[in-house]
C-alpha positions in Angstrom: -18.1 34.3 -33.4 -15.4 37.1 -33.7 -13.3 38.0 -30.5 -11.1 40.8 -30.2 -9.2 40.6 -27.1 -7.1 44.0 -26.2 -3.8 44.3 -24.1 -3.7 48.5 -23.5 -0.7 50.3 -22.8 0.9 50.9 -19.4 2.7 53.9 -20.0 4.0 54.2 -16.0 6.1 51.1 -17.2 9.8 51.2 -18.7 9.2 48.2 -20.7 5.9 47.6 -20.9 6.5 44.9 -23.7 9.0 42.7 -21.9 6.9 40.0 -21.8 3.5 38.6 -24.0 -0.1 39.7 -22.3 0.0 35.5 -21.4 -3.3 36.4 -19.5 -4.9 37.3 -23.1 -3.2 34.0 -25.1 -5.2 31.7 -22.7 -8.2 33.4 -22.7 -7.9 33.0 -26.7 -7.4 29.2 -26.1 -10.3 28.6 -24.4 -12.4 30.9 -27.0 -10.5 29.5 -29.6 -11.8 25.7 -27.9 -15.2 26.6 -28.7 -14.9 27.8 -32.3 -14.2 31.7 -31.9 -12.2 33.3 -34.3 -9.8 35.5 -32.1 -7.3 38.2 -33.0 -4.9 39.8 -30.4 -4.5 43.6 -30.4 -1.2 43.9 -27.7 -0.6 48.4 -27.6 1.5 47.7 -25.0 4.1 46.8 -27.8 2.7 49.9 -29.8 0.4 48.5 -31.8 -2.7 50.3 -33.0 -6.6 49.4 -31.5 -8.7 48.5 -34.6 -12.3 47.0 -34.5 -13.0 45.2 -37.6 -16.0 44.8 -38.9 -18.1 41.8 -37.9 -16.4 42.1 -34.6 -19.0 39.9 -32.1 -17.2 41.1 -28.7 -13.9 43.5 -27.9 -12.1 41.9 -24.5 -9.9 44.0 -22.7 -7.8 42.7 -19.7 -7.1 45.6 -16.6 -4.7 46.0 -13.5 -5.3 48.4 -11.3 -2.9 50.8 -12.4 -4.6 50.3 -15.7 -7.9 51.4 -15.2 -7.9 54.9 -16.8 -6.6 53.7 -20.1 -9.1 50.8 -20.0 -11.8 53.2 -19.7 -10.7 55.6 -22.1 -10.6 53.0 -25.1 -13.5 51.5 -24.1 -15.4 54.8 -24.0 -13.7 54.7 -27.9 -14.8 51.5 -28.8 -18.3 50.2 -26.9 -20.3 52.0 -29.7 -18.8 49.6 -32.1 -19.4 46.5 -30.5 -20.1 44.6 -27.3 -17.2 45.5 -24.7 -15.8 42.7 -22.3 -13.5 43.6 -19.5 -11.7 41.2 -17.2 -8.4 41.4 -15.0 -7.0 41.4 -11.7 -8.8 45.3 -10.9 -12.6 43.6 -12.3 -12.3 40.6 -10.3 -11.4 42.5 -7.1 -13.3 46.0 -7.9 -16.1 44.5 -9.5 -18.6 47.9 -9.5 -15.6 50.3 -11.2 -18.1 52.3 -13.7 -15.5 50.5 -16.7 -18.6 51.8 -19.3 -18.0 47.8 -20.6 -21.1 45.4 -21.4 -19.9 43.0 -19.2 -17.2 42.3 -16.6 -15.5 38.8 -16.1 -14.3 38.0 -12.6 -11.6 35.5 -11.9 -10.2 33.3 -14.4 -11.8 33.2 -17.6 -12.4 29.6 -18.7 -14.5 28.9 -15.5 -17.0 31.7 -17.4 -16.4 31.2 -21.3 -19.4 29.3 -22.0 -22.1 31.4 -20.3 -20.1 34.6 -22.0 -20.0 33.0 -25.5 -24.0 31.8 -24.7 -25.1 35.7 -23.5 -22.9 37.0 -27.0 -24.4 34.6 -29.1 -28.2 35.3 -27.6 -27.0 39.5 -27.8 -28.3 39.4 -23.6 -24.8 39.4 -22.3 -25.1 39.3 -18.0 -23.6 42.7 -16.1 -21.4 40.6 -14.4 -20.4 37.0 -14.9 -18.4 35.6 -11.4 -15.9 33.3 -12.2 -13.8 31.4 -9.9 -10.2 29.4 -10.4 -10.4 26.9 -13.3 -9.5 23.4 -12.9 -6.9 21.9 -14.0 -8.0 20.3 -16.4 -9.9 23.8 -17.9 -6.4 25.3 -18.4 -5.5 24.7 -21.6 -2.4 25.5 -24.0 -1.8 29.4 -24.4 -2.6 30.4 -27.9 0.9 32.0 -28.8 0.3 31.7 -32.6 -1.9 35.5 -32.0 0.9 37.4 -31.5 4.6 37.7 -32.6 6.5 36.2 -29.2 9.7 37.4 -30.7 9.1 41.2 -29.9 9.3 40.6 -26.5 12.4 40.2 -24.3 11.5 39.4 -21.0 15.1 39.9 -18.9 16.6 41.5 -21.9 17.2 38.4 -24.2 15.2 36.4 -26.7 13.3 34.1 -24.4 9.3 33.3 -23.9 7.4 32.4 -20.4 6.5 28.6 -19.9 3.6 28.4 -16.9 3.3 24.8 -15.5 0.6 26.1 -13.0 -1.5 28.3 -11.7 -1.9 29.8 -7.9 0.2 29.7 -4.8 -1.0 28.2 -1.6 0.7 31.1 0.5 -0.9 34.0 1.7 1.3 36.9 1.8 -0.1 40.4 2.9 1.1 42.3 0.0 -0.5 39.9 -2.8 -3.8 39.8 -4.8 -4.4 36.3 -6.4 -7.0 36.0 -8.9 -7.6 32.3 -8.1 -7.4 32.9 -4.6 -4.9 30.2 -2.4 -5.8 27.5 -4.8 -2.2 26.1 -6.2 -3.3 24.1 -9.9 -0.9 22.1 -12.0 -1.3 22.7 -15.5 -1.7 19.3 -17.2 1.5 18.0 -18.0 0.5 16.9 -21.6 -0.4 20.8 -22.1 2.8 21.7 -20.9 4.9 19.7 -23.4 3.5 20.7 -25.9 3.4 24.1 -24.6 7.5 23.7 -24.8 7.5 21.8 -27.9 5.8 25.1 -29.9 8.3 27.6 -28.2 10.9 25.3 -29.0 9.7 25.0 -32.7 9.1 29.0 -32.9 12.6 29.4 -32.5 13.4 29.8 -28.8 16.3 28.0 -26.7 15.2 30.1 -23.6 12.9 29.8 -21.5 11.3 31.8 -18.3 9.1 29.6 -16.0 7.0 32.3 -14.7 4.9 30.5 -11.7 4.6 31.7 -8.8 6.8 28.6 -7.3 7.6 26.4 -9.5 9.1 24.0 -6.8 5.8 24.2 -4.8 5.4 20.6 -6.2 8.4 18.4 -6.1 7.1 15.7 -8.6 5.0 18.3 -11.1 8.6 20.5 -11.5 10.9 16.9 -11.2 9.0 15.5 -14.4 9.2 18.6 -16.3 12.4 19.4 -15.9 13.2 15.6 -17.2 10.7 16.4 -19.7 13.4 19.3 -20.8 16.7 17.7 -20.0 15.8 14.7 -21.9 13.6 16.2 -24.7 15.6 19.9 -25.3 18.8 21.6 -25.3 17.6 24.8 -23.2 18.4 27.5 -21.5 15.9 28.3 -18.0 15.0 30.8 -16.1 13.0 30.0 -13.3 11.0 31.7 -10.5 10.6 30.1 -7.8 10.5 30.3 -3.7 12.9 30.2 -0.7 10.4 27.9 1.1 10.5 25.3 -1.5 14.6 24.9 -3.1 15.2 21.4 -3.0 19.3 20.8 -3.3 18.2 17.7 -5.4 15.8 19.3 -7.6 18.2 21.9 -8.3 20.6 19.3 -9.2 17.9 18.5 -12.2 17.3 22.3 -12.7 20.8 22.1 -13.7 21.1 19.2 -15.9 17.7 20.8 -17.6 19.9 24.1 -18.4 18.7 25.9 -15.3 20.9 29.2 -15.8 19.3 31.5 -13.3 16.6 31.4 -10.7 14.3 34.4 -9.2 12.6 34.4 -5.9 10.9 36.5 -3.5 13.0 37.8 -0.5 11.0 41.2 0.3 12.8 42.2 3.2 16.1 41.6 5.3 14.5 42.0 8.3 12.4 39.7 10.1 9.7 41.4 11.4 8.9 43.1 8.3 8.5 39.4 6.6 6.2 38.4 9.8 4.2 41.5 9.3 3.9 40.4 5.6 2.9 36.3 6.4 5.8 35.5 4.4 6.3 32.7 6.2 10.0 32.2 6.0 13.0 33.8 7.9 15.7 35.7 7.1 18.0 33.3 7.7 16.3 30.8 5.4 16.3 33.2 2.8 20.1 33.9 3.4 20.6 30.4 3.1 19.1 29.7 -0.1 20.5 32.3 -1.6 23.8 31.4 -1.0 23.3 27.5 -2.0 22.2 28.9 -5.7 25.5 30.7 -5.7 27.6 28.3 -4.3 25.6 25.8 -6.9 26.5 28.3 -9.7 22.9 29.4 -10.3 22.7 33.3 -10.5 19.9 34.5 -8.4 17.8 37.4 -8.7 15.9 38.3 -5.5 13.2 40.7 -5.2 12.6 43.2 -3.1 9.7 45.3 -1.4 10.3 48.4 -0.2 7.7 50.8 2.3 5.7 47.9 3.2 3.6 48.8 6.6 6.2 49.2 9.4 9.5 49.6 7.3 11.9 52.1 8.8 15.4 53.2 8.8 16.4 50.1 10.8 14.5 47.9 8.2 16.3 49.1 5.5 19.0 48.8 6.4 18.8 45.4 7.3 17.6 44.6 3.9 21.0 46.7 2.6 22.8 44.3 4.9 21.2 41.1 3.5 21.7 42.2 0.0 25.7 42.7 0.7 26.1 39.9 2.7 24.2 36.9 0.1 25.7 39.4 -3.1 22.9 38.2 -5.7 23.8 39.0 -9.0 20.2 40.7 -9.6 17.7 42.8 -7.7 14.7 44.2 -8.1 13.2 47.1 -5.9 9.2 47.8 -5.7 7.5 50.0 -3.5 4.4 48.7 -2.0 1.2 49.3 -3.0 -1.9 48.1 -1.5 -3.3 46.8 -4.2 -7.3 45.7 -5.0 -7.7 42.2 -3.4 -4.4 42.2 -0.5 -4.8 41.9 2.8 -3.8 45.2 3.3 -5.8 46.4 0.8 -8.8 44.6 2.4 -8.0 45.3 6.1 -6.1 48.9 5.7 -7.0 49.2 10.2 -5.1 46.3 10.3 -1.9 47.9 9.2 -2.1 50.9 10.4 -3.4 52.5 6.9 -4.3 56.2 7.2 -5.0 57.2 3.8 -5.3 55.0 0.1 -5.3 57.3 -3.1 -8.8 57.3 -4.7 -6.7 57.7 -8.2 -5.7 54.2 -9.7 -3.4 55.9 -11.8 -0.8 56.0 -8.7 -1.3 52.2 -8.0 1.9 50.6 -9.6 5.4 49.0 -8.6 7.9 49.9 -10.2 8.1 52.8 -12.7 10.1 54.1 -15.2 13.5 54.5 -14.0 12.3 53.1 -10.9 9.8 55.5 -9.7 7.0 55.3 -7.9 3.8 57.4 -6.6 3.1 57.1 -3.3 -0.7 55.9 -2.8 -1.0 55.2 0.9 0.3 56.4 4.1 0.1 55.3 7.5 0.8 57.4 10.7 5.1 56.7 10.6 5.2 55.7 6.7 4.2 59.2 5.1 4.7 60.2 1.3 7.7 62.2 2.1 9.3 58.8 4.1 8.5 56.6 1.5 10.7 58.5 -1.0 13.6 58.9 1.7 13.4 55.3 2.9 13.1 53.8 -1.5 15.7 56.1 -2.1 17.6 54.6 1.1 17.6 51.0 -0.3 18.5 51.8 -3.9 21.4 53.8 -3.0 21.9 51.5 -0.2 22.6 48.2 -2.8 
């Protein structure tokens, strides 16, 4: 069986290549498993959608801001061949008229079977509704499908690494695929996993979980794994809740250069609106012990998120000069398919969501947004003052 499987352009996006369509690689692996030949078609890098002929199935991952590209290819494509689409907008928006064969919710190996079964059989189901894989489903991404070296996630020749999946938090402002369910990735996988980056040339890597300290003995052999195995330079992303001073003494020794987390807001009762779980004061904190350890930190930052004002912002301004990371990143929120708010807009005090998916996206080029929600005090017009407030602000 023949599987194309289709990462389509973002053109909101500055950099839409920065990093490899990950999501895509695995779902290849697990294809791949099962004896599918599979080719990767990424246009987010510019390349050109072909179908070739003897193509048994045409897979196209989606976000939400996403969804009118998706539609348009596949409105291009789905006379060729069987059309597949999967994603974060799918799982959560399962009934979007895509014009696809089928749709995949949640993560893909739970479902590869049944799809491959309903391809094979040409009586592919409307919907198959998948779940979170177990560990032991997750297997190694197939990075040999694309050319990793085009992409340059932070601006420098590296490749992600993930050693899991999930997070067991449950902020407001998330969507999560696999739900709250936190998964390690099998450690043989992800060895190997760093062996065949290291062998492809790279001497930098990005861990990409959500937190890769969530689980003290998972990240501590890893990291060993690395120190003792490689000569590497790491980026990780991790969480204020979970920095351990002694596992960042063997971040360090592993080549740890630079760590990421999740700070969202100076101010406190923005983060307890968000179920962030933390304070400010923990997040000042651990900032500070990365810098004092000689870790550069990047932090990110949420901007507009229900019941943000003046005073709000400028307590995140306040944060930012006070810790002095040496990176930040600024999205607006946006309720996207599957969050809390999303989910419970009354609860926030949501007046209005755009009905245009188009509008649904972070951060933009040049670090624009389009508003796509309001509530009574947070109108489109205050949004743009109170972004424009925090960027000038840090």
């Amino acid at each position: 069986m023949n599987v194309l499987l289709v990462n389509p352009p973002s053109p909101y996006l500055e950099n839409a290549a920065a990093y490899p369509p990950m999501g895509l690689l695995y779902v290849a692996a697990s294809l791949e498993k099962r004896g599918c030949e599979v080719r990767v078609i990424d246009m987010a890098c510019g390349e050109r959608l072909t179908v070739e002929s003897g193509t048994d199935l045409v897979g196209f991952t989606c976000v939400t801001p996403n969804v009118s590209e998706v539609k348009r290819l596949i409105k291009e494509v789905g006379h060729l061949t069987p059309v597949m689409v999967g994603g974060a907008h799918p799982t959560f928006i399962p009934s979007e008229p895509f014009g696809a064969d089928t749709v995949v919710r949640g993560e893909f190996e739970t479902v590869a079977d049944k799809v491959i079964a309903g391809v094979l059989m040409r009586n592919l189901e409307p919907a198959y509704p998948g779940g979170s894989a177990e560990s032991e489903q997750i297997g190694r991404p197939s990075r040999h499908l694309v050319n990793l070296h085009k992409y340059q996630p932070g601006g420098e020749d590296a490749t992600p690494v993930y050693t899991s999946r999930g997070c067991s938090y449950n902020c407001a402002f998330c969507s999560k695929i696999g739900n709250n369910t936190y998964r390690r990735i099998p450690l043989s996988n992800i060895t190997e996993d760093i062996d065949c980056c290291v062998s492809a040339g790279f001497d930098s890597l990005v861990i990409g979980d959500d937190n890769f300290f969530l689980n003290k003995t998972h990240a501590s052999f890893i990291l060993n794994y690395i120190r003792d195995a490689h000569n590497l330079n790491l980026r990780i992303n991790t969480d204020a809740r979970t920095l351990d001073p002694n596992l960042l003494d063997l971040a360090i020794e592993a080549g740890c250069t630079e760590i990421s987390m999740g700070i969202e807001s100076g101010n406190q009762h923005i983060l307890e609106v968000m179920n962030k779980r933390t304070t400010v004061e923990r997040n000042r904190h651990s900032v500070r012990l990365l810098r004092d350890m000689g870790i550069k930190v990047k932090i990110y930052l949420v901007c507009n998120f229900p019941g943000e004002t003046k005073q709000t912002v400028a307590d995140t301004i306040d944060f930012v000069k006070d810790t002095e990371p040496d990176k930040v990143l600024v999205s607006n929120f946006a309720p996207m398919p599957g969050c809390d708010v999303y989910e419970n807009p009354e609860k926030y005090g949501v007046t209005w969501m755009s009905n245009n998916w188009d509008d649904y996206y972070l951060v933009g080029k040049g670090g624009g947004f389009q508003p796509c929600f309001t509530t009574k005090e947070l109108t489109k017009e205050k949004q743009v003052e109170l972004h424009q407030m925090l960027v000038d602000g840090i």
